[in-house]
C-alpha positions as CSV (number, residue, x, y, z in Angstrom):
1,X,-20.9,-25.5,-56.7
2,X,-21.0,-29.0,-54.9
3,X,-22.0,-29.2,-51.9
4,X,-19.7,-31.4,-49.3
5,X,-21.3,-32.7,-45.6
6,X,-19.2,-34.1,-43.4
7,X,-18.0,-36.8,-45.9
8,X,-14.9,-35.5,-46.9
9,X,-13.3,-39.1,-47.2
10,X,-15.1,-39.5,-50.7
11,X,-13.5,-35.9,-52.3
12,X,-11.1,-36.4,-54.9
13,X,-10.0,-33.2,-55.4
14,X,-6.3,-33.0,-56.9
15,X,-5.1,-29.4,-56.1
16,X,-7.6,-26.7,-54.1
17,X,-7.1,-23.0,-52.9
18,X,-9.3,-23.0,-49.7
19,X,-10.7,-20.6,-47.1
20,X,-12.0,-21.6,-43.8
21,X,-14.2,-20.3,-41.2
22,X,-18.4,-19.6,-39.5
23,X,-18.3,-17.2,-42.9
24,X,-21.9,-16.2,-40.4
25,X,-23.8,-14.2,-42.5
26,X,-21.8,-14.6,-45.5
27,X,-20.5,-10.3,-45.2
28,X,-18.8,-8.6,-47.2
29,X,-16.0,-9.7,-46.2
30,X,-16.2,-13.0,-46.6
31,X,-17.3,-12.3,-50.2
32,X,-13.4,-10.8,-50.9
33,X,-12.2,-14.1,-49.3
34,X,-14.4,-15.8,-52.0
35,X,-13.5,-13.9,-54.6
36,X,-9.5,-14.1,-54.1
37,X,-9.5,-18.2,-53.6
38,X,-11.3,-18.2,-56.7
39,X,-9.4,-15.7,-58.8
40,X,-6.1,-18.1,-57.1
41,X,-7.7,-21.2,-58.0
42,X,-8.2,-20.1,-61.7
43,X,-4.5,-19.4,-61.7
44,X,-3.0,-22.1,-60.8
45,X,-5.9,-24.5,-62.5
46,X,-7.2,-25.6,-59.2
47,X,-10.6,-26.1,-57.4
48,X,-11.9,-22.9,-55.0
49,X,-13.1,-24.8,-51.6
50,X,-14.9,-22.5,-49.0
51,X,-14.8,-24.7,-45.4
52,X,-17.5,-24.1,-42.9
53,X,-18.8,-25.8,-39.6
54,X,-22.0,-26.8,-38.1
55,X,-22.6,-26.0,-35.4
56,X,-21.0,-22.4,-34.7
57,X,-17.3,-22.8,-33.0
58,X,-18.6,-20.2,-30.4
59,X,-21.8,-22.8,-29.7
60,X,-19.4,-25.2,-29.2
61,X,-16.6,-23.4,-27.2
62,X,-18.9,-21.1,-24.7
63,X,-21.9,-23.9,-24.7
64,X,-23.9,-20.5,-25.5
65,X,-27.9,-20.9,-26.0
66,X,-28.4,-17.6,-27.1
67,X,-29.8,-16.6,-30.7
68,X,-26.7,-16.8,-32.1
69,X,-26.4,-18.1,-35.8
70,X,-26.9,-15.4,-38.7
71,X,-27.2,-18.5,-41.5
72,X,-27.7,-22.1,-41.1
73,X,-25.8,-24.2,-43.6
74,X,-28.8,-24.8,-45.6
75,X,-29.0,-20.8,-45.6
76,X,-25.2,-20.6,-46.5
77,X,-25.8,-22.9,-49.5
78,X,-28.7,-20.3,-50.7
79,X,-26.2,-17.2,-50.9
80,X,-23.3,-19.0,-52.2
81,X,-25.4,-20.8,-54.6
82,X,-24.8,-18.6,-57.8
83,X,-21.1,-18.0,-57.2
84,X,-18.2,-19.4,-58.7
85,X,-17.0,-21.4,-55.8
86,X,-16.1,-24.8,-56.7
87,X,-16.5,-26.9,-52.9
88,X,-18.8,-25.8,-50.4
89,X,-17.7,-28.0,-47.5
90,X,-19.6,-28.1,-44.1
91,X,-17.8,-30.2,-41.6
92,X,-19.3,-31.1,-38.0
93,X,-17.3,-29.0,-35.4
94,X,-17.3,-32.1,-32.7
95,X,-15.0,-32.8,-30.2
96,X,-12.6,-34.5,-32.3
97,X,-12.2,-31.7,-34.8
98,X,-11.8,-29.0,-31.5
99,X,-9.1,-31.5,-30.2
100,X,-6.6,-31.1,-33.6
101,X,-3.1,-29.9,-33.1
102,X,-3.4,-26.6,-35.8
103,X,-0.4,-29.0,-37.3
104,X,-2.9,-31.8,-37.0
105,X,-5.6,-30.1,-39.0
106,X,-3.4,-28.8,-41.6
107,X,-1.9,-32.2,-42.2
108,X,-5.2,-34.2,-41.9
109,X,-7.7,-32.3,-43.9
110,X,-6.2,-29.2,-46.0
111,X,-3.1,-31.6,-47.4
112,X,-4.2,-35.4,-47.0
113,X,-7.7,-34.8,-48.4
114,X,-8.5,-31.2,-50.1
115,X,-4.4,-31.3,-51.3
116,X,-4.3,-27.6,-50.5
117,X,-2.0,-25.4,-52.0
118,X,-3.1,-21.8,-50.9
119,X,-5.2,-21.2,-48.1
120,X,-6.5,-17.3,-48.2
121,X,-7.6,-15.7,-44.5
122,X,-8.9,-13.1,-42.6
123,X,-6.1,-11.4,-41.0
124,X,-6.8,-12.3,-37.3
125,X,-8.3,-16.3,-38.2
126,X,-7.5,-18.5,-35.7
127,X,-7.6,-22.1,-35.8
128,X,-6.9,-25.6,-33.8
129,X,-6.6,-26.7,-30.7
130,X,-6.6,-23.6,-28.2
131,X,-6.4,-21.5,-31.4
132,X,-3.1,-21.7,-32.0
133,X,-3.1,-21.8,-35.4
134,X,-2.6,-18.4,-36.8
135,X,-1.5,-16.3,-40.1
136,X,2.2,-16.0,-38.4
137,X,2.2,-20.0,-37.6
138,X,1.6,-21.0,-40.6
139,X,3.9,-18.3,-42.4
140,X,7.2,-19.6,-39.8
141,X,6.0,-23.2,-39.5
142,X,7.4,-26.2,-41.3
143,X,4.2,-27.6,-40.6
144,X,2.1,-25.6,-43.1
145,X,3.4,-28.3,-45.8
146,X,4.4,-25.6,-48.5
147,X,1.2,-24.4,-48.6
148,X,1.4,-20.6,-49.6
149,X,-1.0,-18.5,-47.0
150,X,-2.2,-14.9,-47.6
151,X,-4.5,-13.1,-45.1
152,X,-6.6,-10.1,-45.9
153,X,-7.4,-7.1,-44.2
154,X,-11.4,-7.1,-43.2
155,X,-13.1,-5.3,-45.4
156,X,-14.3,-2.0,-44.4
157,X,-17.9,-0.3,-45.5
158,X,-17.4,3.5,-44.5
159,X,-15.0,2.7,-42.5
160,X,-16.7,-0.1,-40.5
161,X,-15.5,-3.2,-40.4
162,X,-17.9,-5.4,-41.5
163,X,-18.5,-8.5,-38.9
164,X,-21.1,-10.8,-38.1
165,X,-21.5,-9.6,-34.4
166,X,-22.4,-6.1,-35.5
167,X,-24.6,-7.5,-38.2
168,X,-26.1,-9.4,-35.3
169,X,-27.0,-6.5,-33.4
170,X,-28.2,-4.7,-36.1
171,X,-31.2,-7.1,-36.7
172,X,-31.6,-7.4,-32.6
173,X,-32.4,-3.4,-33.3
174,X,-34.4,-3.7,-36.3
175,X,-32.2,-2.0,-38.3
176,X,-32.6,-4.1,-41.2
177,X,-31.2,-2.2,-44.1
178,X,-28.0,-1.6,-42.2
179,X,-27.5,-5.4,-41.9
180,X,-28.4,-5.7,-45.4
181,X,-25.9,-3.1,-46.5
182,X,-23.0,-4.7,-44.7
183,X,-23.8,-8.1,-45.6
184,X,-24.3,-7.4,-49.4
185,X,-27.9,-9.1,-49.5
186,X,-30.9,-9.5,-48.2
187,X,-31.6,-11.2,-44.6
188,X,-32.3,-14.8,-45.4
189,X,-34.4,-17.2,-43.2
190,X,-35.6,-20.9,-44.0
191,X,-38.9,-21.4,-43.1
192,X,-41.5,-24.2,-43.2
193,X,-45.0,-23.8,-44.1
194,X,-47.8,-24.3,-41.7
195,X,-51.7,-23.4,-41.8
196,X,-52.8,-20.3,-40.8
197,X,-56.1,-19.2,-39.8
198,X,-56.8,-17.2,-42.3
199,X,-57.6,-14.0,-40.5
200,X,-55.4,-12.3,-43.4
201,X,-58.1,-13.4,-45.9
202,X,-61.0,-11.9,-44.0
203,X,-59.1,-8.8,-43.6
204,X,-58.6,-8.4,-47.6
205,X,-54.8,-9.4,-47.1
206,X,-54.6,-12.8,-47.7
207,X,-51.2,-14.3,-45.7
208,X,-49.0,-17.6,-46.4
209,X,-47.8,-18.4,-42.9
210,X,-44.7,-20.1,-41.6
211,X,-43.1,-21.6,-39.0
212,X,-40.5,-19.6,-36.4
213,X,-37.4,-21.5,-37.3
214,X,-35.2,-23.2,-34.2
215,X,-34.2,-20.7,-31.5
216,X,-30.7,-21.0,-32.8
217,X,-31.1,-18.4,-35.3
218,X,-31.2,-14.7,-35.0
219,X,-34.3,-13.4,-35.4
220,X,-35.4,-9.6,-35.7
221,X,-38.1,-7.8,-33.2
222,X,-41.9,-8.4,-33.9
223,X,-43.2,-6.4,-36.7
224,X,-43.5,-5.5,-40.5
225,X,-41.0,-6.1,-43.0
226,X,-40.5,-5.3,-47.0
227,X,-39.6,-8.7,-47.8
228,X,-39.5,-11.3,-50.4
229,X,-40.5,-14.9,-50.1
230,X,-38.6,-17.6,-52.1
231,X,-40.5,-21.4,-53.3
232,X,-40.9,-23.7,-56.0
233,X,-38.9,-21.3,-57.7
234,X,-41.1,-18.4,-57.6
235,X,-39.8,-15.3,-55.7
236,X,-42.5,-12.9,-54.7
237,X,-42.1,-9.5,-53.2
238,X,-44.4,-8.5,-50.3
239,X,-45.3,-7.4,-46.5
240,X,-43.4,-9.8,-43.9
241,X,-45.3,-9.8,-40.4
242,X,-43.7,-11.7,-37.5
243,X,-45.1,-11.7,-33.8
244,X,-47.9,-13.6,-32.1
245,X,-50.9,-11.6,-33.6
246,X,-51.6,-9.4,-30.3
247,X,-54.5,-7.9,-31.5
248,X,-56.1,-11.4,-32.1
249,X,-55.4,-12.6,-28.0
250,X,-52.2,-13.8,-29.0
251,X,-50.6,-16.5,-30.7
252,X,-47.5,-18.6,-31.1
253,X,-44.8,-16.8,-32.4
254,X,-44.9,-17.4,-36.5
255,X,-44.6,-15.3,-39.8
256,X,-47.1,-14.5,-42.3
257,X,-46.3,-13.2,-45.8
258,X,-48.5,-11.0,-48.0
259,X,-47.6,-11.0,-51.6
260,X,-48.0,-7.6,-53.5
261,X,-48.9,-9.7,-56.5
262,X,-51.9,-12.8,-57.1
263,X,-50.0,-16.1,-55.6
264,X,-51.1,-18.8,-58.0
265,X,-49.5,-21.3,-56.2
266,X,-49.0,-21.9,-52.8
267,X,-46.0,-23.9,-50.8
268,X,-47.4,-26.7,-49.5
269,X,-48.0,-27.4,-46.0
270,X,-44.6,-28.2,-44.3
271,X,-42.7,-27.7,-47.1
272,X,-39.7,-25.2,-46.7
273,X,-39.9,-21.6,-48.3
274,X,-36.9,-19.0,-48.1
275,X,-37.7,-15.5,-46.5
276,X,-35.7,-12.2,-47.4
277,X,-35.8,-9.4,-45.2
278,X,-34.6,-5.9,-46.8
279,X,-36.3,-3.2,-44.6
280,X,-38.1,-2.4,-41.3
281,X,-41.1,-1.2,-41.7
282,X,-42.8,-0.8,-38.2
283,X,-42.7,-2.7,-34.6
284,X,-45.5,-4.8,-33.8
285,X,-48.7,-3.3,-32.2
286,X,-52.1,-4.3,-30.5
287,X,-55.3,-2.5,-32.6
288,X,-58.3,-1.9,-31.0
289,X,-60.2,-3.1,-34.0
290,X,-60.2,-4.4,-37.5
291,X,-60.8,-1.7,-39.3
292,X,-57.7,0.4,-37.8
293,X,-55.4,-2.3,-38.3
294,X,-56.8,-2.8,-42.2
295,X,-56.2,0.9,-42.2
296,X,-52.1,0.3,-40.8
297,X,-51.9,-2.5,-43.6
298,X,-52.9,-0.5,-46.2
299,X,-50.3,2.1,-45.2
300,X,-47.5,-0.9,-44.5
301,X,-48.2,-2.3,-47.7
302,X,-48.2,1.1,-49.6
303,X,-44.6,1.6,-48.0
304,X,-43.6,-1.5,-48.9
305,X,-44.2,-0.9,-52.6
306,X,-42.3,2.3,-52.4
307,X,-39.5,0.5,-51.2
308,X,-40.0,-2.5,-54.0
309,X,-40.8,-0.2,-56.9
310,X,-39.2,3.1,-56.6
311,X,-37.8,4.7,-59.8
């Protein structure tokens, strides 16, 4: 998969079959998106392009500073990077891009540079200027340029829809392997690497810690985690903490990671490490010593490798 920022200008694609959208979270359904531009693409010998925008369209629309982005781009890349996606193209949703005509956009980028010939959608996608593109305007418009559209239903898990809002909330409740169920992997969260104090080690439960990434991102309540923790192309399974060590008189907001196997070698200091949430485990607590709160790790960590290791 090639990865395509901003500079668009440069592609030389000849034909494409292309979806567009946040794709936050990278769902389910998104995946059936994914899968049906590049099933197309193989068809008619052309190259699968997935479009995406940094920053969110609702950032940019309702100026909203909540926690509001499920994946970053860089996160984006991570999922998508073992699928057979040809383009991964992240385009900076500015004003000039919110200002195209839905005529404008399809003219300007899916024809004059990415050639499209298919574009595959969500059935209620929206797009250009005051989101007047649509499924039905591009289907009864001249101004689709022959370029065959098909929009799928959402996909539905149990008979709920899946959606980034919901998966949203579900990680606002803790309610990690829900999320995880209805986006089709683990929570992913890039991290960078800072220096603990190594309380973790003097405890018996050595920690790598990292860095609370940008307010931005959606983050789930203080607490323990079954988790995995991804660098230098190891990935280790383990206990994820996240809160501001309470019983310690407090801290900044950070993670620390405990590896249920020996780490024989650490990410360096201020380098970037990938964190996987699968499971809730507890809510964050104050202990009125060290020995009960060794005693709560214990029983974390012996959850935790139920969850990792279970027959």
């Amino acid at each position: 998969m090639k990865i395509i920022k901003d500079n668009i200008e440069s592609l030389t694609i000849e034909k494409s079959v292309i979806t567009i959208g946040n794709f936050d979270g990278i769902h389910s359904g998104h995946r059936l998106l994914f899968k049906k531009i590049c099933e197309r693409a193989k068809i008619l010998n052309a190259a699968s392009v997935i479009i995406t925008f940094e920053q969110h369209t609702s950032t940019f629309f309702k100026n909203d500073q909540r926690p509001i982005r499920l994946t970053t781009f860089d996160e984006k890349v991570l999922v998508l990077r073992n699928s057979d996606v040809d383009y991964l193209i992240c385009l900076d949703f500015n004003e000039k891009l919110a200002s195209l005509s839905a005529a404008d956009f399809v003219r300007t980028i899916l024809i004059e540079r990415l050639k499209a010939v298919e574009w595959i959608m969500g059935k209620n996608h929206t797009f250009g200027k005051d989101r007047k593109g649509t499924y039905d305007f591009l289907h009864n418009s001249d101004d689709k340029n022959h370029i065959n559209v098909f929009a799928l239903n959402l996909h539905t898990e149990d008979t709920i829809v899946a959606s980034s809002t919901k998966i949203r909330n579900l990680i606002g409740e803790s309610r990690i392997d829900d999320a995880v169920g209805m986006l089709g992997h683990p929570y992913p969260i890039l991290v960078q690497r800072i220096r603990g104090m190594r309380i973790g080690f003097k405890l018996g439960y050595p920690t790598l810690n990292f860095k609370c990434p940008p307010s931005r991102k959606v983050i789930p309540p203080p607490g323990i985690y079954a988790a995995e923790v991804e660098y230098n192309g190891l990935l280790l399974k383990g206990a994820l903490y996240f809160g501001n060590c309470p019983t310690f008189d407090n801290r900044d907001y950070h993670f620390e990671f405990h590896a249920l196997e020996p780490v024989t070698c650490d990410p360096g200091v201020n380098t970037e490490a990938a964190l996987w949430l699968y499971s809730f485990i507890r809510p964050e607590k104050k202990f009125n010593s060290e020995d009960l709160l060794i005693e709560q790790i214990r029983k974390d960590i012996f959850l935790i490798q139920q969850i990792f290791f279970k027959e």
